[in-house]
C-alpha beads as a LAMMPS data file, in Angstrom:
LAMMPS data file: protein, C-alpha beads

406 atoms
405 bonds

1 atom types
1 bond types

-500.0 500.0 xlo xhi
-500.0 500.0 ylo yhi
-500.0 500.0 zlo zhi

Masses

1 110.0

Atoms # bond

1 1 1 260.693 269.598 -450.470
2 1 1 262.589 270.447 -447.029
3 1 1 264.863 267.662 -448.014
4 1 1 265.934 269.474 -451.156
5 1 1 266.182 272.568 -449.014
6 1 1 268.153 271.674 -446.918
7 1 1 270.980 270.081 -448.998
8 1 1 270.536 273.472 -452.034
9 1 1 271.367 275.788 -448.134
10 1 1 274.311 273.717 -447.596
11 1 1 275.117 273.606 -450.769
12 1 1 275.190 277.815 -451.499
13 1 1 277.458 277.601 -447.916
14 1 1 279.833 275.178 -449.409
15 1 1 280.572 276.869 -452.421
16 1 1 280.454 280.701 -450.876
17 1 1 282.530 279.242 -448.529
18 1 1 285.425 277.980 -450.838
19 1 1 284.898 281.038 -453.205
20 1 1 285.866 283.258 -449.638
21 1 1 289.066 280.708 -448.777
22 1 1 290.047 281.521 -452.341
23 1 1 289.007 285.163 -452.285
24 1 1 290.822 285.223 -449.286
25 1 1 294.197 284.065 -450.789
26 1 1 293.936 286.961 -453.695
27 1 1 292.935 289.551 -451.556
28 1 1 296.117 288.762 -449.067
29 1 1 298.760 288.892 -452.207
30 1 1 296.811 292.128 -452.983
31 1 1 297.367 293.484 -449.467
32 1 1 301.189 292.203 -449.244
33 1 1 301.805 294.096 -452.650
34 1 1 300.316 296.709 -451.021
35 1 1 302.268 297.186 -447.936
36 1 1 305.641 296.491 -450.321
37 1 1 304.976 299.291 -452.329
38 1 1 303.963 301.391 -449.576
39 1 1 307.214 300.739 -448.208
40 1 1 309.377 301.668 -451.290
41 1 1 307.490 304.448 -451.505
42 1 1 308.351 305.400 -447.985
43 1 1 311.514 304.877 -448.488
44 1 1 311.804 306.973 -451.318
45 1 1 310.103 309.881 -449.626
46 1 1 313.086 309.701 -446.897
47 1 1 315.774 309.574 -450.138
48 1 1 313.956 312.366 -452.054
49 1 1 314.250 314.639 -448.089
50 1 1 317.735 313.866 -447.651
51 1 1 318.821 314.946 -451.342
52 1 1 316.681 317.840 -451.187
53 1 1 318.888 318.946 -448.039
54 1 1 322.366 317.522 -449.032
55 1 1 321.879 318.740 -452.974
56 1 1 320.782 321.468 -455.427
57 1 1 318.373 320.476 -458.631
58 1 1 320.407 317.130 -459.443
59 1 1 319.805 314.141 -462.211
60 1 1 320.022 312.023 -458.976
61 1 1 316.725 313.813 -457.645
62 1 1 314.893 313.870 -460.635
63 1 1 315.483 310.349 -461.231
64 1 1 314.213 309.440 -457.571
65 1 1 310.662 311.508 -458.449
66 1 1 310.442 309.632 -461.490
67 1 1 311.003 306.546 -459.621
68 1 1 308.658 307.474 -456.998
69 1 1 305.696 308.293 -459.630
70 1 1 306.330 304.893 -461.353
71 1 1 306.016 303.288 -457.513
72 1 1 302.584 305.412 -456.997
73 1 1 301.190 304.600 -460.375
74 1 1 302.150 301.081 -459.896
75 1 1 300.687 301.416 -455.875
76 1 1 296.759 302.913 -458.042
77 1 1 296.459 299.982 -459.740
78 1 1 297.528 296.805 -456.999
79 1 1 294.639 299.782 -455.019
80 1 1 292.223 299.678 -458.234
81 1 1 292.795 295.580 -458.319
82 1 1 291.859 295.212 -454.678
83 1 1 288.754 297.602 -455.090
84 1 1 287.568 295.280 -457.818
85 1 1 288.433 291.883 -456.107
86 1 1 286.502 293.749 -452.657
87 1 1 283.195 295.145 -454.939
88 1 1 283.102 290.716 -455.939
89 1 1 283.013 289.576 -452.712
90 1 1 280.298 292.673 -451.896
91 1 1 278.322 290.935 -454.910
92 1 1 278.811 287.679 -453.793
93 1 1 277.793 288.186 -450.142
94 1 1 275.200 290.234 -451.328
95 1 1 273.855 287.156 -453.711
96 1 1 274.260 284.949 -450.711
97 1 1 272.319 287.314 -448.049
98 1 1 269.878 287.459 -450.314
99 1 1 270.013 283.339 -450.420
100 1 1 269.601 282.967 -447.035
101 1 1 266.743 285.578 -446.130
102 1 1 265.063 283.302 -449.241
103 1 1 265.814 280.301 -446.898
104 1 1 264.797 281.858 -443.697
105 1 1 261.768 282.677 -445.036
106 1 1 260.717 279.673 -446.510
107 1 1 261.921 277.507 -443.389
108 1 1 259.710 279.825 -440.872
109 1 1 256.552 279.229 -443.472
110 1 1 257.125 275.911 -443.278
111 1 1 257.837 275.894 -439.783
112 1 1 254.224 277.506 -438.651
113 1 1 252.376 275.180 -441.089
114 1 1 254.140 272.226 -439.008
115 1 1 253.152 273.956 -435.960
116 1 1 249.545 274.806 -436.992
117 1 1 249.061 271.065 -437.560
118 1 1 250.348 269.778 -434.734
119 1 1 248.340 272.176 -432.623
120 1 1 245.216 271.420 -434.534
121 1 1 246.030 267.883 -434.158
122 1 1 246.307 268.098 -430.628
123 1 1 242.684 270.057 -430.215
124 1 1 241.089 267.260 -432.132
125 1 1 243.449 264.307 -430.382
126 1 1 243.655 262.777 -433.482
127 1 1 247.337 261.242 -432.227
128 1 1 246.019 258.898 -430.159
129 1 1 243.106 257.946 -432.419
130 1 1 245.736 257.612 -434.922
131 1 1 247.250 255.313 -432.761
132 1 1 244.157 253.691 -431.370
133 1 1 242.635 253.183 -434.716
134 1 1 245.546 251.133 -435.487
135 1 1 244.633 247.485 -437.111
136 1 1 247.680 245.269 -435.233
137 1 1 250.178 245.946 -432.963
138 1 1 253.001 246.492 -435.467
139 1 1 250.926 248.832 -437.031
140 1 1 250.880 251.270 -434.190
141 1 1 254.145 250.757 -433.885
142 1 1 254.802 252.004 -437.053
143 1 1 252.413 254.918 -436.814
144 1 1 254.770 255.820 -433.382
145 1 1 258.050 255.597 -434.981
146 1 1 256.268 258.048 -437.505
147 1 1 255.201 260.752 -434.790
148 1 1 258.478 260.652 -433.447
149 1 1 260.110 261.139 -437.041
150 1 1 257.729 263.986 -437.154
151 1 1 258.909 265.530 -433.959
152 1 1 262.191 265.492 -434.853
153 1 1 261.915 266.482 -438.055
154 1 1 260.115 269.563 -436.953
155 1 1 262.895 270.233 -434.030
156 1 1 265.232 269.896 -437.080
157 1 1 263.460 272.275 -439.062
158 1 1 263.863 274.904 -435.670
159 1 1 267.253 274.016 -435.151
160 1 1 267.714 274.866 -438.955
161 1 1 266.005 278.230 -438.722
162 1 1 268.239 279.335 -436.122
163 1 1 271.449 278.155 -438.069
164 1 1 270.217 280.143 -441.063
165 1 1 269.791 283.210 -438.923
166 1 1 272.971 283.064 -437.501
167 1 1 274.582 282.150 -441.429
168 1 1 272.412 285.288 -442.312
169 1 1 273.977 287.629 -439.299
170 1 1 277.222 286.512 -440.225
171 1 1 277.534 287.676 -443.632
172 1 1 275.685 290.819 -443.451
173 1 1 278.570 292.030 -441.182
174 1 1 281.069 290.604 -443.427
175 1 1 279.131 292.755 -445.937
176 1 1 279.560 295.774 -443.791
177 1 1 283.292 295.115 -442.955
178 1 1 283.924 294.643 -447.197
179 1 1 282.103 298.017 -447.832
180 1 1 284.446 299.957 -445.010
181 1 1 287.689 298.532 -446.461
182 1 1 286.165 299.702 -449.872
183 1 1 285.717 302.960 -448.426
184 1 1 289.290 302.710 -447.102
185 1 1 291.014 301.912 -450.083
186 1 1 289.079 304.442 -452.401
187 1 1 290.577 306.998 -449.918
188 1 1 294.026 305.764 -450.406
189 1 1 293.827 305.582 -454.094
190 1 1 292.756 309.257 -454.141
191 1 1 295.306 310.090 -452.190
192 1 1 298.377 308.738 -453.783
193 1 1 296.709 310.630 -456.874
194 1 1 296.805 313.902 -455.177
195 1 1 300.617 312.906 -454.257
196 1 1 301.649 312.261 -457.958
197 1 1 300.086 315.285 -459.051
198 1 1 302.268 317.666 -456.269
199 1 1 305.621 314.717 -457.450
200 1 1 304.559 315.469 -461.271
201 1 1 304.668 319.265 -459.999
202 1 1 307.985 318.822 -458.694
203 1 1 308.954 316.799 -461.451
204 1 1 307.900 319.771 -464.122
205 1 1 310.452 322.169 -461.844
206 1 1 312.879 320.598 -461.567
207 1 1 313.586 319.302 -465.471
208 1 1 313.078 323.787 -465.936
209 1 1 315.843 324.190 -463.422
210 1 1 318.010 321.109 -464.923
211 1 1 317.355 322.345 -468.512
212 1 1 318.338 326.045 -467.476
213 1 1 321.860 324.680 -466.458
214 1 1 322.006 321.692 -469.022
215 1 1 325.556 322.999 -469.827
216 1 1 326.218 322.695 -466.099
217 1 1 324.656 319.067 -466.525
218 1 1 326.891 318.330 -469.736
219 1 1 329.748 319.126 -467.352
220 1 1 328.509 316.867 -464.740
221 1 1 328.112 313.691 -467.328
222 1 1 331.895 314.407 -468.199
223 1 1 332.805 314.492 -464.931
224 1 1 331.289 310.963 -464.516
225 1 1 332.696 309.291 -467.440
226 1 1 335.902 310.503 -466.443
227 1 1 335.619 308.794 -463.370
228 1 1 333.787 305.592 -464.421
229 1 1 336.723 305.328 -466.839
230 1 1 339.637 305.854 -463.841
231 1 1 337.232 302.740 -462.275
232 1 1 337.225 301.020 -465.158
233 1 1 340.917 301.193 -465.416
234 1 1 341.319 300.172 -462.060
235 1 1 339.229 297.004 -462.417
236 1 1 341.070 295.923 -465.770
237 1 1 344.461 296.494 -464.012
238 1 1 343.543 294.681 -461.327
239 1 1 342.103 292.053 -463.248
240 1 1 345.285 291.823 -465.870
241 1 1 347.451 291.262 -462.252
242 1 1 345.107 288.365 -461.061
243 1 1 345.362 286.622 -464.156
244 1 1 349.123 286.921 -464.535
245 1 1 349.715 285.822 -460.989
246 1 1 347.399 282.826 -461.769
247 1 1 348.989 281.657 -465.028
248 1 1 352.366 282.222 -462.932
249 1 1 350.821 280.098 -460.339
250 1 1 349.957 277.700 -463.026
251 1 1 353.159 277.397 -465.229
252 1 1 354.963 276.511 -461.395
253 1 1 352.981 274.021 -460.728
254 1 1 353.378 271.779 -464.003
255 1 1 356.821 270.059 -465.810
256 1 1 358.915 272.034 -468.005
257 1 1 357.620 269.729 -470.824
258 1 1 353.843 270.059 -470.316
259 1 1 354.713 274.252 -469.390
260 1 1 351.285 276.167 -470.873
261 1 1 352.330 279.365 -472.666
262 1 1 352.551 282.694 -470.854
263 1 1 350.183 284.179 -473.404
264 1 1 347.276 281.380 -472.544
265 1 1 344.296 282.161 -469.940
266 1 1 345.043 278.560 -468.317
267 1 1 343.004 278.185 -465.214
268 1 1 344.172 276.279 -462.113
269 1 1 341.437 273.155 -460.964
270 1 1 340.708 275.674 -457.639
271 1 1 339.942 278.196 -460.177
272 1 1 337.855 276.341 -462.502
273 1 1 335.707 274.971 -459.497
274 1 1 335.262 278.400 -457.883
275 1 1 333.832 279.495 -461.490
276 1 1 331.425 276.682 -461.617
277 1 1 330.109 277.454 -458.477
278 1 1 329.745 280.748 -459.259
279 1 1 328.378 280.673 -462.406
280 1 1 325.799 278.145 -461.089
281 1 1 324.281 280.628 -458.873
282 1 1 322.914 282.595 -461.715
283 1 1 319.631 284.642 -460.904
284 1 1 319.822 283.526 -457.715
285 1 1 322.862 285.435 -456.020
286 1 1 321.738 287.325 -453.031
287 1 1 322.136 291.260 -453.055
288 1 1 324.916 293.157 -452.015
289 1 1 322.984 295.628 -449.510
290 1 1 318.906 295.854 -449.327
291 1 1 317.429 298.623 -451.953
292 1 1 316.350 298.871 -455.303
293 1 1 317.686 299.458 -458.591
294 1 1 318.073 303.164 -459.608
295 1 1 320.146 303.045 -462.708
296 1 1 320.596 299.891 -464.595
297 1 1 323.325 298.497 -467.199
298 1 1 324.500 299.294 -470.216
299 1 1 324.395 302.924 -472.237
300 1 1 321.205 304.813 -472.048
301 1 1 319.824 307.955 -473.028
302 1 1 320.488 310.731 -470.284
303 1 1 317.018 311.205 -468.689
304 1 1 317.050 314.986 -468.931
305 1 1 319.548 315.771 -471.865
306 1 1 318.063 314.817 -475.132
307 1 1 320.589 313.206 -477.629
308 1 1 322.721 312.681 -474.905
309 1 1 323.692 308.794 -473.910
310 1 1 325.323 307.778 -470.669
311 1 1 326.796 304.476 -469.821
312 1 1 327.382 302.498 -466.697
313 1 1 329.360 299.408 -466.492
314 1 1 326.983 298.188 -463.601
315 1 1 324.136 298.860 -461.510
316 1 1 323.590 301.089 -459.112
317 1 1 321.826 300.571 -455.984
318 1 1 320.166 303.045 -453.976
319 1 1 320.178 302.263 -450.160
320 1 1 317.566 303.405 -447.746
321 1 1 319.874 303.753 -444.623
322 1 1 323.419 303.252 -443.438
323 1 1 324.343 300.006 -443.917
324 1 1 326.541 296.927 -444.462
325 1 1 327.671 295.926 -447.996
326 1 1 328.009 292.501 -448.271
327 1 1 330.185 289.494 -451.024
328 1 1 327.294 287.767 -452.856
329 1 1 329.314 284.968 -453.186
330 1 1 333.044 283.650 -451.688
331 1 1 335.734 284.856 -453.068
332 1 1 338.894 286.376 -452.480
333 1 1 339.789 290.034 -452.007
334 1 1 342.102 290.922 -455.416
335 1 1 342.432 294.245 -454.567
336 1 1 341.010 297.795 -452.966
337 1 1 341.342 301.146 -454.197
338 1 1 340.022 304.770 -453.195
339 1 1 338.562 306.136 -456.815
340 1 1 337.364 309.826 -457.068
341 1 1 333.819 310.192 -457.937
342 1 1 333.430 306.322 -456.979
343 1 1 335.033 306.729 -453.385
344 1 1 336.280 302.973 -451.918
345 1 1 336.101 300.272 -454.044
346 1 1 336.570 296.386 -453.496
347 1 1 337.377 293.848 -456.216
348 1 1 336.668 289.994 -455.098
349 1 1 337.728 287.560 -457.567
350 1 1 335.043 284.144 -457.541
351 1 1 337.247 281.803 -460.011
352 1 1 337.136 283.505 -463.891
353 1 1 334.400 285.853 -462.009
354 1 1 334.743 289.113 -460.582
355 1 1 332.376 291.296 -458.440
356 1 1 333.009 295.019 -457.703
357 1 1 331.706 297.081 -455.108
358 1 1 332.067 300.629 -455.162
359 1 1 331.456 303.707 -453.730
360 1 1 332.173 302.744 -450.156
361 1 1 331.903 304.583 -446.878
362 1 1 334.725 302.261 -445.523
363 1 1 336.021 299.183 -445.816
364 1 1 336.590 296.148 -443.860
365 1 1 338.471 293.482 -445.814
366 1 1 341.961 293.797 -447.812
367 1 1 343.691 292.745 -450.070
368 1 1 344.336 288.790 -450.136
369 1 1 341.232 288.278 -447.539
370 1 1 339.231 284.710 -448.287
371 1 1 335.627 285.489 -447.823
372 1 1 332.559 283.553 -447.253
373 1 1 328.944 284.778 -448.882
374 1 1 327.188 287.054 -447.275
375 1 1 330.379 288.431 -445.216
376 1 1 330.320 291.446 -444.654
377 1 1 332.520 293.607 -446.952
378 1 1 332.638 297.392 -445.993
379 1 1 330.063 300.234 -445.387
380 1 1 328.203 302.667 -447.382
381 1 1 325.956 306.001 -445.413
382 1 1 322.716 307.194 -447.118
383 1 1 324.890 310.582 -448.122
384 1 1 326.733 308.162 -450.987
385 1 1 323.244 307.322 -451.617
386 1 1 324.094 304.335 -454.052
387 1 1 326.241 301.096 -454.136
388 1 1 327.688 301.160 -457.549
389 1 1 328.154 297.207 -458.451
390 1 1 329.988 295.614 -461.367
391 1 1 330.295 292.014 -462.300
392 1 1 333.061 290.883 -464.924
393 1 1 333.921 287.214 -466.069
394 1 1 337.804 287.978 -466.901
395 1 1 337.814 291.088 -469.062
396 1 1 334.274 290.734 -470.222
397 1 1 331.634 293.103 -468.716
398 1 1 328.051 291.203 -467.541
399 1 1 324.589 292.748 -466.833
400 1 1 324.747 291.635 -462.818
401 1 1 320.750 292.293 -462.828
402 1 1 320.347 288.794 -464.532
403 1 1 323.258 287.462 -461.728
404 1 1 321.016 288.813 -458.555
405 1 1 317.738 287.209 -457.057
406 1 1 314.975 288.336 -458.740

Bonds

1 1 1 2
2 1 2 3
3 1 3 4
4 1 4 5
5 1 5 6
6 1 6 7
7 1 7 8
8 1 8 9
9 1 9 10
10 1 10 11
11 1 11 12
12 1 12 13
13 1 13 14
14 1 14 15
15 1 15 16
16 1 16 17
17 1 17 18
18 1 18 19
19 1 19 20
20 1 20 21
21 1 21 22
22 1 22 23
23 1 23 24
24 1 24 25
25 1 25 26
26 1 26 27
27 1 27 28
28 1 28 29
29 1 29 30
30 1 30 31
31 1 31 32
32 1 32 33
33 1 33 34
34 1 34 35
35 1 35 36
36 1 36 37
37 1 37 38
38 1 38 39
39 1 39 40
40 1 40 41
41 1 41 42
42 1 42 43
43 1 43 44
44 1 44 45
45 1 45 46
46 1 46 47
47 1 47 48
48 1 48 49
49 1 49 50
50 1 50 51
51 1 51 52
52 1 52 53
53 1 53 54
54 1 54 55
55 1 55 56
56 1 56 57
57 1 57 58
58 1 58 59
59 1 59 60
60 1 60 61
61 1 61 62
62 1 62 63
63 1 63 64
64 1 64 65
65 1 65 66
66 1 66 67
67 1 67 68
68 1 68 69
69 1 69 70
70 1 70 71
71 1 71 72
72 1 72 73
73 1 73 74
74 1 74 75
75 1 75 76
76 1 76 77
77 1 77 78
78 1 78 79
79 1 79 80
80 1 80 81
81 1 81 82
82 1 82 83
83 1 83 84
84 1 84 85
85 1 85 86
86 1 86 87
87 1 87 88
88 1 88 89
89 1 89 90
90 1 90 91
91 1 91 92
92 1 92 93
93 1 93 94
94 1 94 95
95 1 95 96
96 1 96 97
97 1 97 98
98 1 98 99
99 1 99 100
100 1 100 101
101 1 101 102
102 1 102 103
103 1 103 104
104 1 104 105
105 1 105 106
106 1 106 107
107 1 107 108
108 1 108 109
109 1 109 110
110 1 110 111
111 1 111 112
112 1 112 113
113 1 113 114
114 1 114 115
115 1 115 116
116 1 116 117
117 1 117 118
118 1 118 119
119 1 119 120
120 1 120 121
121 1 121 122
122 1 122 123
123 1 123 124
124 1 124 125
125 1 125 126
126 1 126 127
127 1 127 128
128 1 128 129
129 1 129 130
130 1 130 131
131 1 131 132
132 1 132 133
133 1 133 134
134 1 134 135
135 1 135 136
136 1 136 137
137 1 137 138
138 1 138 139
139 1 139 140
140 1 140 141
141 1 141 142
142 1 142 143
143 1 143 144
144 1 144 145
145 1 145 146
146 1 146 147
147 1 147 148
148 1 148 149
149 1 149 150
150 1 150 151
151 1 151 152
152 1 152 153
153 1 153 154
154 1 154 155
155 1 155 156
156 1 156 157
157 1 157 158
158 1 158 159
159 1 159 160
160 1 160 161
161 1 161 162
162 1 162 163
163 1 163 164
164 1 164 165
165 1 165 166
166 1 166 167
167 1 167 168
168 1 168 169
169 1 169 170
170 1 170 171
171 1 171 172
172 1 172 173
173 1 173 174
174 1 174 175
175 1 175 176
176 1 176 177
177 1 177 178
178 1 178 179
179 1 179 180
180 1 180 181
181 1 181 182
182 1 182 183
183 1 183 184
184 1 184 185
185 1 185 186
186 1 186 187
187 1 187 188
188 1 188 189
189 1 189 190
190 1 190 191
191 1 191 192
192 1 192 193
193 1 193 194
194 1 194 195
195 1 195 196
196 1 196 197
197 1 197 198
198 1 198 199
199 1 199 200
200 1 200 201
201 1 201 202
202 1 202 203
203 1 203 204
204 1 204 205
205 1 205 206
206 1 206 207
207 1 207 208
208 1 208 209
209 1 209 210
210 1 210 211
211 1 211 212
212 1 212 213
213 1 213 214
214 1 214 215
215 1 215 216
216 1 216 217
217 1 217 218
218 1 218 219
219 1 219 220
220 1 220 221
221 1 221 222
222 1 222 223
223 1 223 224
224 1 224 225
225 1 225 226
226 1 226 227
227 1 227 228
228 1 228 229
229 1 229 230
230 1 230 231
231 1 231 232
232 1 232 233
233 1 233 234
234 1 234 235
235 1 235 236
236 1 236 237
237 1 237 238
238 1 238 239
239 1 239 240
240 1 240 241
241 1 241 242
242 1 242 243
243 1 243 244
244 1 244 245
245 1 245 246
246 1 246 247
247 1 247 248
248 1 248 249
249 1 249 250
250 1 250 251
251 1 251 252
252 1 252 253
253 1 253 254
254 1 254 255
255 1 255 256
256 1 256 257
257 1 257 258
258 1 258 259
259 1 259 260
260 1 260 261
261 1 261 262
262 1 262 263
263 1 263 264
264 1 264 265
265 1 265 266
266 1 266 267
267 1 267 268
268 1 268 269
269 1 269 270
270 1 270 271
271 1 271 272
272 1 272 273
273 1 273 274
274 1 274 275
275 1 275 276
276 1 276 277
277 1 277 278
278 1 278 279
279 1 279 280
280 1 280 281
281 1 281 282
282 1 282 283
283 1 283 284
284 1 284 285
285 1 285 286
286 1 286 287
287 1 287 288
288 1 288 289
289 1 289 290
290 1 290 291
291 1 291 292
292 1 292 293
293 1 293 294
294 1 294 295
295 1 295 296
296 1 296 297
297 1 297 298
298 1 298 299
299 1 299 300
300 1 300 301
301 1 301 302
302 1 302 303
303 1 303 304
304 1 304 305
305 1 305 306
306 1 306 307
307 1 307 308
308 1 308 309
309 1 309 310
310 1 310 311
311 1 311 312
312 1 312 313
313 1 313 314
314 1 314 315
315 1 315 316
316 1 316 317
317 1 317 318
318 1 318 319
319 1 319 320
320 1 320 321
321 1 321 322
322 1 322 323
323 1 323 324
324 1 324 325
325 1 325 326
326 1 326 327
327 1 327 328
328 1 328 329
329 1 329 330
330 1 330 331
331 1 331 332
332 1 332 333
333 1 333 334
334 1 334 335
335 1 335 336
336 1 336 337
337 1 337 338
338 1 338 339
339 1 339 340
340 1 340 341
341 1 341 342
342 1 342 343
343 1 343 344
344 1 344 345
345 1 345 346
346 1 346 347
347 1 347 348
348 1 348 349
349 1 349 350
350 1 350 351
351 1 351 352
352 1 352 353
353 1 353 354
354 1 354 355
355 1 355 356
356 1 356 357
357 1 357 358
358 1 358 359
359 1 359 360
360 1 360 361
361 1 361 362
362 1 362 363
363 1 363 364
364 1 364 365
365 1 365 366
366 1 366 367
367 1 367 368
368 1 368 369
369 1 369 370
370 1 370 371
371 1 371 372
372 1 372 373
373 1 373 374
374 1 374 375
375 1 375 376
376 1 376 377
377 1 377 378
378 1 378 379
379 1 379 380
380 1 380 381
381 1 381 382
382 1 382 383
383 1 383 384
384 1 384 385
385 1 385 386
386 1 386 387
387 1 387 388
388 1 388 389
389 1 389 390
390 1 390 391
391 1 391 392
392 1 392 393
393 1 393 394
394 1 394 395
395 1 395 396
396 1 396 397
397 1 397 398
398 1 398 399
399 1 399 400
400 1 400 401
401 1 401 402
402 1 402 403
403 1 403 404
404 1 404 405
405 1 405 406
């Protein structure tokens, strides 16, 4: 019976304790989510302050709220998963508390009949005539090695107490530490409820005050296609120039026989390698500067304007402080050009590829300049708020979210 005891203890220890190594794992993603969103949402508070200051009621600042409610909602349940996965382990530690004050219990019983016995054997010295009534010689040596078994079995069964205890001790203040971080994050959850319902507030006011001017707004959006189409134009001319100059490049370098027509998109080798290295790297080109996707690619309804579509040729970027914008890949400067509404923008050809970075603080590279990935290309300051960035193989327009690491 203490045999079996013994190995069903260890056994409840083994398995609680590989259930907790694998708790353990879970519960750190959960707390590395956690602090990410936190972060982001941090960051977005320090967005939202500066275009309150810089700005009236804007698209821009509605769209960070909305943001910033998606981020909290998203923040309530990574909170609502870690409650769960924390109220498990409270079960579990509970289940094995309750385990080992079985154990303790049982051990200690055991333990006092032991004792009881020996000390009644001792009042009666029936050891010795145990010993003494012994038949041979190897038969009281047998009867000794069992005494000493005896002893040390009941030494083990003390030894094993204590061990329990301390097993016991240990997990009733894990228990205590699981029901304060409980506690903890039921607070937090509450509060980033509170904080979408003031954002939701905001939210409400400021779609009145953008709805109240939505002919003001309607201006705005032409305004913006006006200039995405001066970019646009830009980019194409720029790109119409590098492709001439290459199939110039091209028709120079073979025989007047073998000459490829001026109207053909004939690449030279360089060219053709650059592109397969480039094109290679799909999903897995690093980002221009550090921030998160505020407006994505392609044409989209307006978010306050109903029955009113805008389009972007790229993504845009929002940045959480000044900071470097950098090539995702080497290249070679084509070209720069100051466009209104899209301030400084830098075109860097990679083969048949073609990044663009726009709306630049200043910039650092020209025209001609080889670069290397990750060199840094110019600058953009938290008042542009955004990096607006383009990708284009020739004169075909690509969706540089599926380009960029995940």
């Amino acid at each position: 019976m203490n045999g079996c005891l013994s190995s069903t203890l260890l056994l409840v220890l083994i398995v609680c304790s590989t259930a907790g190594v694998l708790s353990g794992q879970s519960a750190d993603a959960l707390k590395n989510k956690r602090a990410e969103l936190l972060a982001e949402i941090n960051a977005n508070n320090r967005r939202l302050g500066d275009t309150r200051r810089n700005k009236a009621a804007t698209v821009e600042q509605l769209a960070l709220l909305q943001q910033q409610i998606r981020k909290r909602a998203e923040l309530i349940t990574t909170l609502q998963q870690e409650i769960t996965h924390t109220d498990a382990s409270i079960i579990r530690t509970n289940e094995v508390v309750f385990a080992l004050n079985e154990d303790v219990e049982r051990l200690q019983e055991e333990y006092s009949h032991l004792v009881r016995a020996a000390y009644r054997s001792r009042l009666q010295n029936t050891w010795l005539s145990f010993l003494l009534s012994s038949r041979s010689f190897n038969e009281a040596f047998r009867r000794w090695q069992y005494l000493r078994q005896y002893q040390r079995f009941r030494s083990r069964q003390a030894r094993l107490i204590v061990a329990t205890q301390k097993s016991l001790q240990t997990k009733l203040t894990q228990l205590e530490v699981r029901r304060t971080e409980k506690e903890k994050l039921l607070q937090t959850e509450e509060n980033q409820r509170l904080a979408i319902s003031r954002e939701k507030g905001a939210q409400d006011q400021l779609l009145t005050k953008l709805n109240k001017s939505e002919a003001n707004i309607l201006t705005e959006i032409k305004q913006q296609e006006i200039a995405r189409e001066e970019l646009n134009q830009a980019i194409e001319e720029s790109i119409a120039s590098e492709m001439a100059r290459i199939r110039k490049a091209e028709r120079n370098r073979t025989t007047t026989t073998a000459a490829a027509p001026a109207s053909s998109n004939v690449a030279t080798p360089e060219v053709s390698n650059e592109a397969s290295n480039f094109s290679s790297q799909k999903g897995r080109l690093p980002w221009p500067v550090e921030g998160e996707i505020v407006k994505r690619f392609g044409r989209q309804p307006h978010p306050t304007v109903k029955g009113v579509e805008i389009s972007n040729n790229g993504i845009d970027i929002g940045i959480k402080t000044n900071t470097t914008v950098k090539a995702v890949a080497a290249g070679t400067v084509v070209s720069t050009h100051f466009v209104p509404g899209y301030r400084n923008m830098v075109l860097v050809r990679h083969g048949d590829y073609y990044t663009v970075y726009s709306n630049l603080e200043s910039v650092n590279v020209s025209s001609g300049t080889s670069l290397s990935a990750g060199q840094t290309i110019g600058n953009i300051s938290t008042q542009a708020g955004e990096l607006h960035f383009e990708l284009w193989r020739q004169k075909e327009r690509l969706n540089p979210e599926r380009w960029i690491s995940k």
